[in-house]
C-alpha positions in Angstrom: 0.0 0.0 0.0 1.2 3.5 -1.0 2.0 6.2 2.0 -1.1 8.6 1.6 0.2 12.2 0.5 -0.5 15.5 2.4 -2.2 17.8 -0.1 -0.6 21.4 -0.8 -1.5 24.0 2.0 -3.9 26.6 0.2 -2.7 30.7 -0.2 -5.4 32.7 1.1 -5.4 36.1 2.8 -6.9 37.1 6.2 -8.2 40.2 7.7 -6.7 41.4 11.5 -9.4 41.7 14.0 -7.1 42.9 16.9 -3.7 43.7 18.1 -2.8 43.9 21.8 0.4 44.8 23.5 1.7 42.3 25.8 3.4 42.7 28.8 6.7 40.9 29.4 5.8 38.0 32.6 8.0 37.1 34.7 7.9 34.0 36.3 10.5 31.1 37.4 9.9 28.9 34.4 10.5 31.3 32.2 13.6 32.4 34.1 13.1 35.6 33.6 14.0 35.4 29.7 11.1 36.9 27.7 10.2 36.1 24.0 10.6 38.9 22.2 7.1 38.7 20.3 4.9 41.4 22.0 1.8 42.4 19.8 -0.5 39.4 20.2 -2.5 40.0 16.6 -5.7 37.8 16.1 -7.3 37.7 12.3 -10.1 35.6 10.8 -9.9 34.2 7.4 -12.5 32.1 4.9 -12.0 28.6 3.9 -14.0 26.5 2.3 -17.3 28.9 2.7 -16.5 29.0 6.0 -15.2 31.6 8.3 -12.0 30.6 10.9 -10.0 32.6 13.5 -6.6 32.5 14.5 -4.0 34.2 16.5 -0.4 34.7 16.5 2.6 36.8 18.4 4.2 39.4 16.5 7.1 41.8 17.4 5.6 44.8 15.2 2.3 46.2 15.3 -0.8 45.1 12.9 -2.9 47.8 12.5 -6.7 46.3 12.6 -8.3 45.4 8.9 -5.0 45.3 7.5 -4.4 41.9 5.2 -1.9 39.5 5.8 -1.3 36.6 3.9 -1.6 32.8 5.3 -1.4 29.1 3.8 -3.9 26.6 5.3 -4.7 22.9 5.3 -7.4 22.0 3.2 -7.9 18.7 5.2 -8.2 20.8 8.3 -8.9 24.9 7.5 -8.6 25.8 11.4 -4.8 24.6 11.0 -3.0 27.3 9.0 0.5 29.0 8.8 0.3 31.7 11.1 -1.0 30.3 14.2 1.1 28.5 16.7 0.9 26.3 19.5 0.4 27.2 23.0 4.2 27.1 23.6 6.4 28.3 21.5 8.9 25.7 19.9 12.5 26.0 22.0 10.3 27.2 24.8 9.7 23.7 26.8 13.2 23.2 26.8 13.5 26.2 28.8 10.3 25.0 30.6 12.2 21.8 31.9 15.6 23.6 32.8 13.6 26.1 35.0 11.3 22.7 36.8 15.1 20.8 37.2 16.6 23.6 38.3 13.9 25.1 41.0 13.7 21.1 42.2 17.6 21.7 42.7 17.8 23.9 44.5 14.9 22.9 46.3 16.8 19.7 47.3 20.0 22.2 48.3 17.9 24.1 50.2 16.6 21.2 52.6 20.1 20.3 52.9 21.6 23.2 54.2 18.4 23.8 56.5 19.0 20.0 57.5 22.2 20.4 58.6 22.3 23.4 60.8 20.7 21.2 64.0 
């Protein structure tokens, strides 16, 4: 039997329905290292007769209405170019160092508080 073949992705353009600044978080699994995407710009698009939404982190501005272009999946229109996951890719490995490293020094810490009686 033949592998099945992933059609081509289809060229459409979208329309951006917002763009919000987004302030830099700080929190320990992130240690302290922002990305340095800061305009989170949502924009809808038509496939198939069918209107879909995405969203995606820019590091310039979208003004609203503007057109950007996108590529989608004809199999599955919500899955298209632009739009990414929840985390970023190269951002879970910084994820795990910061959970190793706070359960470190976690375990240093009850060490050194163990010893002083």
């Amino acid at each position: 039997m033949l592998p099945a073949t992933q059609p081509e992705w289809i060229a459409t353009t979208a329309t951006v329905t917002t763009c919000r600044y987004q302030f830099a978080r700080m929190n320990t699994l992130s240690l302290g290292m922002g990305t340095g995407d800061r305009f989170r710009i949502t924009f809808d698009y038509y496939a198939h007769g069918r209107l879909y939404s995405g969203e995606f982190q820019s590091r310039v501005a979208i003004p609203q209405n503007e057109k950007i272009s996108l590529r989608y999946n004809p199999l599955n229109p919500e899955q298209n170019s632009r739009s990414r996951d929840d985390i970023a890719p190269g951002r879970s490995a910084i994820y795990g160092i910061g959970i190793a490293g706070s359960i470190l020094l976690s375990l240093a810490w009850l060490a050194i508080v163990r010893g002083c009686r």
